[in-house]
C-alpha positions in Angstrom: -212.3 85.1 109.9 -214.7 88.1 110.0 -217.6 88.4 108.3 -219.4 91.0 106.4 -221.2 93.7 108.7 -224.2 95.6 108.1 -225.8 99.0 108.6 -228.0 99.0 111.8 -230.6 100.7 109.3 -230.6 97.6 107.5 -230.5 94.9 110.3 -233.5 97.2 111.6 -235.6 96.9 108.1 -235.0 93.2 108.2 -236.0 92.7 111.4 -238.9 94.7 111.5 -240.2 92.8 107.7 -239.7 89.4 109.5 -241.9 90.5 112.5 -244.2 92.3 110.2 -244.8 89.0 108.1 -244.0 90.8 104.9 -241.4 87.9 103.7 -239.8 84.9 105.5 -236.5 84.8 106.9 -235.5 82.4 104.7 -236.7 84.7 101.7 -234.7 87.5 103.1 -231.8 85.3 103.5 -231.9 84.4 99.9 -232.7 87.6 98.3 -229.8 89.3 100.7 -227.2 86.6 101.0 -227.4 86.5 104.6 -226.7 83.7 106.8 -229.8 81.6 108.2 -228.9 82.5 112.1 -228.2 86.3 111.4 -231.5 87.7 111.5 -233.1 85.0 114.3 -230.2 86.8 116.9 -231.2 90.0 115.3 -234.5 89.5 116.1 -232.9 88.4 119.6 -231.5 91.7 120.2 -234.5 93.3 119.2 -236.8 92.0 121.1 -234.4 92.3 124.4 -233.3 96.1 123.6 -235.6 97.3 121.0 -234.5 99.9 118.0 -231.8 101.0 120.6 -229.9 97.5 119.5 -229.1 99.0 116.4 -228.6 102.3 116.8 -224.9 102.4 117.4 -222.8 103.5 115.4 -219.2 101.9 115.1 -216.2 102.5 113.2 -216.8 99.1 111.3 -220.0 100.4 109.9 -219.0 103.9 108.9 -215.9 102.5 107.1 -218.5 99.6 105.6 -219.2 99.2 101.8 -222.1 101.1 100.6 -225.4 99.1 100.4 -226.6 97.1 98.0 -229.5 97.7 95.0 -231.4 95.2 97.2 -230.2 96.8 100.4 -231.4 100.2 99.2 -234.6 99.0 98.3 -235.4 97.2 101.7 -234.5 101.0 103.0 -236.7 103.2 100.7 -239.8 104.9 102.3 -242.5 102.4 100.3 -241.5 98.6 99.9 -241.7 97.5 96.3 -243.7 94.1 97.4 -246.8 95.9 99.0 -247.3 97.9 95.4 -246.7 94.5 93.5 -249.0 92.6 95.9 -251.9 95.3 95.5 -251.5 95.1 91.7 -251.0 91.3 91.3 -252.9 88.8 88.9 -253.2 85.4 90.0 -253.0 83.7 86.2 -254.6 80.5 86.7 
């Protein structure tokens, strides 16, 4: 059984936010519904082959589902957390 398969834009994104420190993988496994061990190879392949891991373009991919609300949002220029983060209140 196959499963799902995802943009290389958006295996990119989720690599880079793990890296970045901007959530957890186990957040972005959560809020995405992705398997724990998809983004530790991800990261794999990044780290050995850079961007160019996820630059290909296959047949899968352009026949793919399009993306999620949350997908789209992890891809839009300015992520939603930083502006929540420099606005937040810590109610004590």
């Amino acid at each position: 059984m196959q499963g799902r398969s995802y943009p290389p834009e958006f295996k990119l994104k989720i690599v880079k936010a793990v890296l970045e420190n901007q959530k957890s993988v186990a957040q972005l496994c959560r809020e995405h519904s992705i398997s724990d061990s998809l983004i530790p190879a991800w990261k794999k392949l990044y780290r050995e082959k850079g961007e160019a891991a996820f630059k290909a373009v296959t047949q899968a991919h352009a026949r793919s589902e399009p993306l999620s609300a949350e997908q789209q949002e992890l891809l839009a220029p300015e992520i939603k957390w930083r502006n929540w983060n420099a606005s937040a209140v810590i109610w004590l």
